[in-house]
Backbone as JSON, one array per atom type, in Angstrom:
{
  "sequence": "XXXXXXXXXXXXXXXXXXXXXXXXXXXXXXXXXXXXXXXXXXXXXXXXXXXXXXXXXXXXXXXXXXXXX",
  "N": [[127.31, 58.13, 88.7], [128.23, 60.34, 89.69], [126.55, 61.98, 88.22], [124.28, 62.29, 88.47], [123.91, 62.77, 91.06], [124.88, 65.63, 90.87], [122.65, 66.42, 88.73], [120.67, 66.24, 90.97], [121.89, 68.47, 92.57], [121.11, 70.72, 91.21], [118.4, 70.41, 90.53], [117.34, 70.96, 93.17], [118.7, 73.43, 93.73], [117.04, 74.76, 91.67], [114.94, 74.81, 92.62], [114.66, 75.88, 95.37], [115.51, 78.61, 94.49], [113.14, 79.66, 93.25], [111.0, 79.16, 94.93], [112.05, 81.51, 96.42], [111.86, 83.81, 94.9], [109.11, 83.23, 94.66], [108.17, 83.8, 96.98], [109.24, 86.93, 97.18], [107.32, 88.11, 95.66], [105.23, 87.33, 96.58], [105.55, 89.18, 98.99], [105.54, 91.81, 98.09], [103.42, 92.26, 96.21], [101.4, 92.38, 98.67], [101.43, 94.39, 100.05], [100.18, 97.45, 102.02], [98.67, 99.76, 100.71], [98.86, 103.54, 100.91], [96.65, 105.47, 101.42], [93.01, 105.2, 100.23], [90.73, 106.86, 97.87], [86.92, 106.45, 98.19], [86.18, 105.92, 95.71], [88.8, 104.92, 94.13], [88.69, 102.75, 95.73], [86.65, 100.93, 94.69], [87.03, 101.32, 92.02], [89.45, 99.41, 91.65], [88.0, 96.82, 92.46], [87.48, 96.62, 94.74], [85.13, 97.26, 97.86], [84.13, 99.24, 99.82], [84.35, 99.02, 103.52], [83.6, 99.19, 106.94], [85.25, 99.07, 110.01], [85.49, 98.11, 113.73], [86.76, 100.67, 115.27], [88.56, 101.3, 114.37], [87.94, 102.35, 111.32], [87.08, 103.43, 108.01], [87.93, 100.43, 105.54], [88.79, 99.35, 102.76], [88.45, 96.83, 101.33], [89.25, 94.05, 100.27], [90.22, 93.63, 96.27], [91.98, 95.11, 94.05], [93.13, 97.34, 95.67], [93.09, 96.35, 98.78], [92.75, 96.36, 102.12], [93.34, 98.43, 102.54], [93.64, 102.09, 104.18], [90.66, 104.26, 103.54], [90.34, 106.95, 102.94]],
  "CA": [[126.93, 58.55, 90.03], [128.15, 62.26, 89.53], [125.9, 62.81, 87.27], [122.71, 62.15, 89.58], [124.63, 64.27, 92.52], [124.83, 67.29, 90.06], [121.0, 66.84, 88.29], [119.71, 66.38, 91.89], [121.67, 69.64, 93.18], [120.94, 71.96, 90.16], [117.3, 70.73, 90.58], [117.26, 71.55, 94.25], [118.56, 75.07, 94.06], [116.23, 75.76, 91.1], [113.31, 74.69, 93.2], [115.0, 76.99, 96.32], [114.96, 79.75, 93.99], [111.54, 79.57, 92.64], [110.57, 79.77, 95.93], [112.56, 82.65, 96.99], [110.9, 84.78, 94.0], [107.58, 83.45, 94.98], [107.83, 84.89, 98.66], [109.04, 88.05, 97.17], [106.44, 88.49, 94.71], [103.8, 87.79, 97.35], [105.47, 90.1, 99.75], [105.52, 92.8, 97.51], [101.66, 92.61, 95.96], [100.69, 92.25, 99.92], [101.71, 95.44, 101.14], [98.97, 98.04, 101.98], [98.75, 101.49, 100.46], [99.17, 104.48, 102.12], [94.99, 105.16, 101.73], [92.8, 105.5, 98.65], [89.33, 107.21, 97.95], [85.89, 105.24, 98.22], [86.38, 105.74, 94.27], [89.35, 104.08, 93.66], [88.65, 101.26, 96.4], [85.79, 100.28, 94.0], [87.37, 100.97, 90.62], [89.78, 98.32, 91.88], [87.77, 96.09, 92.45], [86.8, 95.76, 95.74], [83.97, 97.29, 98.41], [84.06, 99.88, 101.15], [83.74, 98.54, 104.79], [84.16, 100.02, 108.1], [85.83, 98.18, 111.14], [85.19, 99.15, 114.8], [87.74, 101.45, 116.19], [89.59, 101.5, 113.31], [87.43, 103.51, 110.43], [86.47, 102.53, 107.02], [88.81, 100.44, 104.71], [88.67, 98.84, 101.37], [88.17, 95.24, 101.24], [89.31, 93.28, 98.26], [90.14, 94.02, 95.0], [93.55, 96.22, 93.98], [93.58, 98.42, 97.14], [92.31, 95.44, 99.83], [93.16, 96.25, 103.41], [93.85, 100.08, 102.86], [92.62, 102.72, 104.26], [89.92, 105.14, 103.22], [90.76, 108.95, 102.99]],
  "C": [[127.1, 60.07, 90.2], [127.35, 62.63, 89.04], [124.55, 63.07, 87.96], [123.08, 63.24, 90.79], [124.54, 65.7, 91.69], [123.51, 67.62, 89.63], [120.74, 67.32, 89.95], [120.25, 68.1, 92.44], [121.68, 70.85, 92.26], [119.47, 71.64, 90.58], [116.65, 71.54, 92.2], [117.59, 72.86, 94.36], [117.71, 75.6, 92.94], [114.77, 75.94, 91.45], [113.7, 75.28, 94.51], [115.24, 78.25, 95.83], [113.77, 80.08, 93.68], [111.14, 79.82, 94.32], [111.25, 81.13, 96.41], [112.02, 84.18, 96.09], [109.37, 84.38, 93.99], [107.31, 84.26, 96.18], [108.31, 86.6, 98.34], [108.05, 88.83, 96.14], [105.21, 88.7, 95.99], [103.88, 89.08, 98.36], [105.18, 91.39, 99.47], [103.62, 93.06, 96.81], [101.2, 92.86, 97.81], [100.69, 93.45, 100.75], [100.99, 96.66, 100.86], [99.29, 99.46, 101.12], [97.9, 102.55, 101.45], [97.05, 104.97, 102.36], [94.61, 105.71, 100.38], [91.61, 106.2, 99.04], [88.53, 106.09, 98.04], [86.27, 104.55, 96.52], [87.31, 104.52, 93.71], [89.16, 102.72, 94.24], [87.65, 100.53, 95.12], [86.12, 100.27, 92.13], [88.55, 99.57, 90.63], [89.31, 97.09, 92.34], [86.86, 95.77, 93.77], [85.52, 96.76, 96.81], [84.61, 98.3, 99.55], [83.19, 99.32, 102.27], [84.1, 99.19, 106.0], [84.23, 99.19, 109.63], [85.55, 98.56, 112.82], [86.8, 99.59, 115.64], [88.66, 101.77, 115.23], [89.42, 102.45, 111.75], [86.95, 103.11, 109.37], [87.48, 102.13, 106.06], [88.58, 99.73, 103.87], [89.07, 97.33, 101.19], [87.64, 94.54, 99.82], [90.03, 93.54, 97.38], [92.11, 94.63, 95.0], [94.46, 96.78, 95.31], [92.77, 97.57, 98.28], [93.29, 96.1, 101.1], [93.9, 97.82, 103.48], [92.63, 101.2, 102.87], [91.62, 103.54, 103.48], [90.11, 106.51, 103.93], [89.35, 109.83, 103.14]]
}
């Protein structure tokens, strides 16, 4: 009976870690840069677009959701 109480709470904190390095992995790719050229928006991958009121920013790719310089 110990032995099932110990698997189950080693497997439980290694599946509450795993998550805790998935949310900081995503948080960390997710966060915008400070602003790129048209250039790099598109060598990364993704497309210059322009928003209303807000200007033109880079949608997609490497540099998604940052501005344009």
């Amino acid at each position: 009976m110990r032995i099932r109480r110990s698997l189950g709470l080693a497997i439980a904190t290694a599946t509450l870690a795993g998550l805790s390095l998935t949310g900081a992995a995503t948080a960390q790719v997710s966060t915008p840069h400070t602003s790129v050229t048209p250039d790099q928006c598109r060598q990364g991958g993704g497309s210059v677009s322009s928003r209303p009121y807000a200007g033109e920013y880079c949608s997609g790719g490497t540099y998604g959701n940052s501005p344009i310089a």
